[in-house]
MITIKE-440645 format. One line per 3 residues: number of its first residue (from 1); their letters; for each residue x, z, y of C-alpha. Coordinates in steps of 0.02 Angstrom, whole numbers, plus 32768, in hexadecimal, padded with zeros to 4 digits. Example, Ala and Ser with C-alpha at 12.3 -4.5 7.8 and 13.67 -1.06 7.14 Angstrom:
1) AS) 8267 8186 7F1F; 82AC 8165 7FCB
//
This chain:
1) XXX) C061 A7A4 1183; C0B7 A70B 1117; C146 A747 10D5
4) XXX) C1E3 A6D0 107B; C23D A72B 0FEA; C2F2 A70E 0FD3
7) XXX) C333 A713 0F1D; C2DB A711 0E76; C337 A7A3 0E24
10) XXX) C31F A847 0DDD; C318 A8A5 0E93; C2AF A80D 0ED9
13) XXX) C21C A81C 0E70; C213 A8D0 0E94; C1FE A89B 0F4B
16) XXX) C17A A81D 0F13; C10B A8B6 0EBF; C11D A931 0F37
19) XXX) C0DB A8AF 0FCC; C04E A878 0F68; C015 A919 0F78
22) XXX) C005 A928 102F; BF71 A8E8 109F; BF96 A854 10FE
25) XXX) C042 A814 10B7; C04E A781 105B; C0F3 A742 1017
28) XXX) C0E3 A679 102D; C17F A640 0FF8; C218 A64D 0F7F
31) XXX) C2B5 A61B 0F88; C34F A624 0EFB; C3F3 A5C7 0ED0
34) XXX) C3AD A561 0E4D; C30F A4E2 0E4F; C2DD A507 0D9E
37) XXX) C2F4 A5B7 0DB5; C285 A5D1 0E4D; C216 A55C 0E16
40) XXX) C1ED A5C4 0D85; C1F0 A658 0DDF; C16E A624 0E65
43) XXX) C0EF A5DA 0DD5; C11B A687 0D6D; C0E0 A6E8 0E0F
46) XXX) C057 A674 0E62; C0CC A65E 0F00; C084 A5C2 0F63
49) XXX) C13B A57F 0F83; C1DF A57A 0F55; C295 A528 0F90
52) XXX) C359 A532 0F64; C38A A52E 1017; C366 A5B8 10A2
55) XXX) C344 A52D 1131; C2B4 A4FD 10DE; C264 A5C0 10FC
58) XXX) C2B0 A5E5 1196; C25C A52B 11E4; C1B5 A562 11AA
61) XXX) C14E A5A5 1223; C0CC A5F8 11B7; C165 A690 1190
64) XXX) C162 A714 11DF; C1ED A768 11A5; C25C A75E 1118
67) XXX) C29A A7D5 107B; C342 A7BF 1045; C35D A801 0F8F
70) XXX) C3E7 A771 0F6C; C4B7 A7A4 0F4C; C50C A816 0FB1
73) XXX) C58C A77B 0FF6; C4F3 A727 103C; C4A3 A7C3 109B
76) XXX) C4EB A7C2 1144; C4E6 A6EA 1175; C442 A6EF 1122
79) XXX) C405 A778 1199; C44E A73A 1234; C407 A68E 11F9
82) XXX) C353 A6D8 11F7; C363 A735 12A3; C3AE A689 12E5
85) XXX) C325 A631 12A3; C291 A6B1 12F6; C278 A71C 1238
88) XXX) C271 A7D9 1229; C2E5 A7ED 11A0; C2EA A88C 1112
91) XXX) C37D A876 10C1; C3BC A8C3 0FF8; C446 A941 0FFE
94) XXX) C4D6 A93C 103B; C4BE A8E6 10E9; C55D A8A0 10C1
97) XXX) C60E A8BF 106E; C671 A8CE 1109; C660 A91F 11AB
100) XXX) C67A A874 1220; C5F9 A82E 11C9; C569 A8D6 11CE
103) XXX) C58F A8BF 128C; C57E A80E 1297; C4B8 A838 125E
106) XXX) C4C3 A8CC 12E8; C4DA A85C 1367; C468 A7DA 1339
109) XXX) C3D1 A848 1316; C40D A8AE 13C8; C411 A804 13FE
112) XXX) C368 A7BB 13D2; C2F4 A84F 13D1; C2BF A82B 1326
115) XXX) C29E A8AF 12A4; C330 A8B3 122E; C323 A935 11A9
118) XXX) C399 A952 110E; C361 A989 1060; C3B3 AA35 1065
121) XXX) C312 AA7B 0FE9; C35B AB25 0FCD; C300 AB5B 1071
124) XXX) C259 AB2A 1031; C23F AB65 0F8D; C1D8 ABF0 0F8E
127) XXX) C258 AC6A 0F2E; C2C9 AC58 0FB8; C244 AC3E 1059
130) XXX) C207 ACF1 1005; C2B4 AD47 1013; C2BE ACE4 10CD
133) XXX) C20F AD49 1104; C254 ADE3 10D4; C2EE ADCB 1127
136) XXX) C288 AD9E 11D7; C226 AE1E 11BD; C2C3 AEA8 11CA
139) XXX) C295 AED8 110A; C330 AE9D 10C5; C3C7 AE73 10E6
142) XXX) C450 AE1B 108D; C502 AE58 105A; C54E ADD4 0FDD
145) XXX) C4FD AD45 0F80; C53C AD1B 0EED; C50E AC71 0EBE
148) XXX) C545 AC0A 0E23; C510 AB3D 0E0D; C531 AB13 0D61
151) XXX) C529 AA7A 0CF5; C55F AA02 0C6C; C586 A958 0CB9
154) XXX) C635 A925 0C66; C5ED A866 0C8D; C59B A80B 0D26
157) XXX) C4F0 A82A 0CFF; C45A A876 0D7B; C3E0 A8F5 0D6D
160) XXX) C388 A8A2 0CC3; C435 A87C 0C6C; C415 A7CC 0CB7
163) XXX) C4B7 A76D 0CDA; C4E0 A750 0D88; C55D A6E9 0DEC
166) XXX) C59B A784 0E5A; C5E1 A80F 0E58; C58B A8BC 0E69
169) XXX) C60B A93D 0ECD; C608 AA05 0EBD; C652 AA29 0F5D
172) XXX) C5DF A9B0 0FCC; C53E A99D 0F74; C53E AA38 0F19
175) XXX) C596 AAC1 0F82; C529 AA73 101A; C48F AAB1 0FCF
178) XXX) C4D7 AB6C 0FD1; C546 AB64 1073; C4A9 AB33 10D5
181) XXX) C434 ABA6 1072; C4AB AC54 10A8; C4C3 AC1A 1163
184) XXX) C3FE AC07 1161; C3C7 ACB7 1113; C453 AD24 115E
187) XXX) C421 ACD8 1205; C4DD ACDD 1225; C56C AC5F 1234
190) XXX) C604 AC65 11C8; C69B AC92 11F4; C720 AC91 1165
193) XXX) C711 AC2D 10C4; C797 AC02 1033; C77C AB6F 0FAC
196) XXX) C7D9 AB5B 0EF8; C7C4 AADD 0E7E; C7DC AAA8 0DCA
199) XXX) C83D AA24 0D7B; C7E8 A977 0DA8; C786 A8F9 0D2B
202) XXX) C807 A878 0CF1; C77E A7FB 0CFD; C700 A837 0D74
205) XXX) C782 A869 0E0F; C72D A914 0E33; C757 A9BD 0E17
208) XXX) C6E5 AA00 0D76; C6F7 AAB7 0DC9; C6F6 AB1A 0E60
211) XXX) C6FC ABC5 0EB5; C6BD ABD9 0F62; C6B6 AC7D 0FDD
214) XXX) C663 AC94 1086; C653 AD1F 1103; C5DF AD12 1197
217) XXX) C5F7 AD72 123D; C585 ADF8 1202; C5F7 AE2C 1172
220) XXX) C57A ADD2 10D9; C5E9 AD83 103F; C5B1 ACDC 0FF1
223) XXX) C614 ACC5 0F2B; C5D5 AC38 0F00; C61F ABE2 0E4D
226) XXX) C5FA AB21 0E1B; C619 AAD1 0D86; C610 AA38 0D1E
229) XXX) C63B AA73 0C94; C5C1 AB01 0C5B; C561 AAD0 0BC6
232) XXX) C4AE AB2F 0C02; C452 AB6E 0C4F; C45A AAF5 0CCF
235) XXX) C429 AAF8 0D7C; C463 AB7B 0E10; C42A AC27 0E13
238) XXX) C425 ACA2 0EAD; C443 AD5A 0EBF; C41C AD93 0F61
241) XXX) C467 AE41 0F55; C42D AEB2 0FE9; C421 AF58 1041
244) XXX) C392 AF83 0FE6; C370 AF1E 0F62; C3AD AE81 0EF2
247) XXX) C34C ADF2 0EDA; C386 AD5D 0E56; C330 ACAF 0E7F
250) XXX) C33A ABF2 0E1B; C2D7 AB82 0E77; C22A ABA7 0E7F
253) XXX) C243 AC56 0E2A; C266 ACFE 0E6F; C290 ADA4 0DF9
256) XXX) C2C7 AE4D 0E42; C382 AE81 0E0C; C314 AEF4 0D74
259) XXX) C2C2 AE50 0D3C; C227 AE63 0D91; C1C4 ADD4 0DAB
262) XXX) C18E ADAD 0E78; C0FC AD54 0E88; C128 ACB0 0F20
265) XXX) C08F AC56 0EEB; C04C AC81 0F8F; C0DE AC55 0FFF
268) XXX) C0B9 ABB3 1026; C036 AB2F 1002; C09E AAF8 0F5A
271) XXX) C10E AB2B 0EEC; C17B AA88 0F04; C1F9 AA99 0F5C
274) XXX) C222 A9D4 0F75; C170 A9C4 0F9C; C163 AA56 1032
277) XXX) C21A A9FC 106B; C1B9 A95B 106B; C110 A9A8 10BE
280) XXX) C1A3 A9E9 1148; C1D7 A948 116D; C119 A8F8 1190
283) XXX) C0EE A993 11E2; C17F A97F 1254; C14B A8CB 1271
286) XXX) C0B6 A8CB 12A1; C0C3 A97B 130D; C154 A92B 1369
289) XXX) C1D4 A9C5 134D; C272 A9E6 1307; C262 AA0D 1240
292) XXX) C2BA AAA6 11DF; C35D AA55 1172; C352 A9E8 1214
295) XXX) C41B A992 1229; C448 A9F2 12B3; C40C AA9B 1258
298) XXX) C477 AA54 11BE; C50F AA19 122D; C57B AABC 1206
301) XXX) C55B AAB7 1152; C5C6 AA23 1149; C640 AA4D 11CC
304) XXX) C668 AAD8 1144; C67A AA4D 10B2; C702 A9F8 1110
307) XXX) C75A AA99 113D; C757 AABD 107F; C788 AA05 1056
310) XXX) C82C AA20 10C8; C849 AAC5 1077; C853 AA64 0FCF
313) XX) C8B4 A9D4 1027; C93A AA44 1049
//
């Protein structure tokens, strides 16, 4: 399978390693906003070609399908311009930053048939596939998670303190990650959610802070907190707190609420959790099925972000 990737960032290159590790995908192509950018980028990472403008990949008829790690404002015309032009698309987090635009892609990928899948990682990494396992299996069962998604980013700058020319938002890029992530492992849909936020960034435009609650129909809380303005540890951290047990995962790691150390080496085929989101998207290719984190799965996650966005409109 020839794959194009879209962007030449921090979250792009992680794409780029995780498919080189799976049998029979090939990424082909790059394409960024600058020439001497990508250029470097495709000689840095032995990728055969390289382009400033989208046409050029979606006119090639060696791709197959197309990975889409490029800024948020660009994620739902760039999808709809793959499906349009015949190209599964996997597409970065957040499908978009509004709700007419996340169903724009709906109805193009209902539309086409294509496989359309968006980069909601949180269900693959192994810490959190392990607590999703248990959960199926009736072991466990959740009653609040308690989330937190902290970091330091008082500039527009990306994942490697590179700057960048957009900007990064906590409510649709970062909440999305946890709104979709309880609706998947409670198994139930939410029915009641409140929002607060923080003064906004004089320069940036964006709130620095924010407190969101959820309830789903089964009675389980979500507290999630998000910051941009905690000085470390960075990253998001999980508590799944349960009926019998508590369970505290970051990323690819998974303690017990004693500190106890879970082994989820043997979860899945990796411990990546971009790359087993990545081997998802092939897999659904080439099986001709609908993939987990597919849009329509993801669709309610973001139905919730523009509730929230109202709430703080008011």
């Amino acid at each position: 399978m020839k794959l194009a990737l879209g962007g030449t960032g921090a979250f792009a290159t992680k794409h780029l390693e995780g498919i080189r590790n799976i049998d029979g995908a090939e990424v082909v192509s790059v394409f960024g906003r600058t020439a001497e950018r990508t250029e470097a980028y495709a000689t840095e990472h032995g990728i055969e070609r390289w382009t400033t403008n989208l046409d050029d990949i979606l006119t090639d008829d060696e791709v197959d399908a197309v990975v889409l790690a490029t800024p948020t404002q660009m994620h739902a015309a760039q999808s709809i311009a793959c499906m349009d032009a015949g190209k599964h698309v996997e597409v970065e987090i957040p499908l978009a930053d509004s709700l007419a635009d996340a169903e724009a892609v709906a109805a193009k990928q209902a539309e086409t048939g294509l496989v359309c899948m968006v980069g909601h990682t949180r269900r693959f990494n192994p810490s959190h596939q392990w607590v999703h396992n248990k959960i199926q299996a009736n072991e466990f069962n959740i009653q609040q998670m308690d989330v937190q998604t902290f970091f330091f980013r008082r500039t527009n700058s990306n994942a490697k303190g590179e700057p960048r020319s957009w900007t990064d938002h906590l409510l649709w890029h970062h909440a999305a990650h946890t709104v979709d992530l309880f609706a998947y492992q409670t198994g139930s849909e939410i029915v009641a959610a409140n929002v607060l936020e923080g003064p906004h960034h004089p320069e940036l435009g964006i709130a620095m802070d924010m407190s969101i609650q959820m309830k789903t129909s089964s009675g389980a809380l979500l507290t999630l907190s998000l910051s941009f303005n905690n000085d470390g540890p960075f990253g998001t951290f999980f508590r799944y707190i349960g009926d019998n047990g508590t369970y505290l995962a970051r990323y690819d790691d998974l303690i017990t609420g004693r500190d106890e150390v879970i082994d989820v080496s043997k979860v899945d085929v990796s411990m990546n959790g971009i790359e087993l989101q990545d081997r998802e998207f092939v897999a659904a290719i080439t099986e001709g099925r609908e993939p987990n984190s597919s849009v329509h799965q993801v669709m309610s996650c973001y139905e919730w972000l523009h509730r929230l966005e109202e709430q703080l409109n008011q």
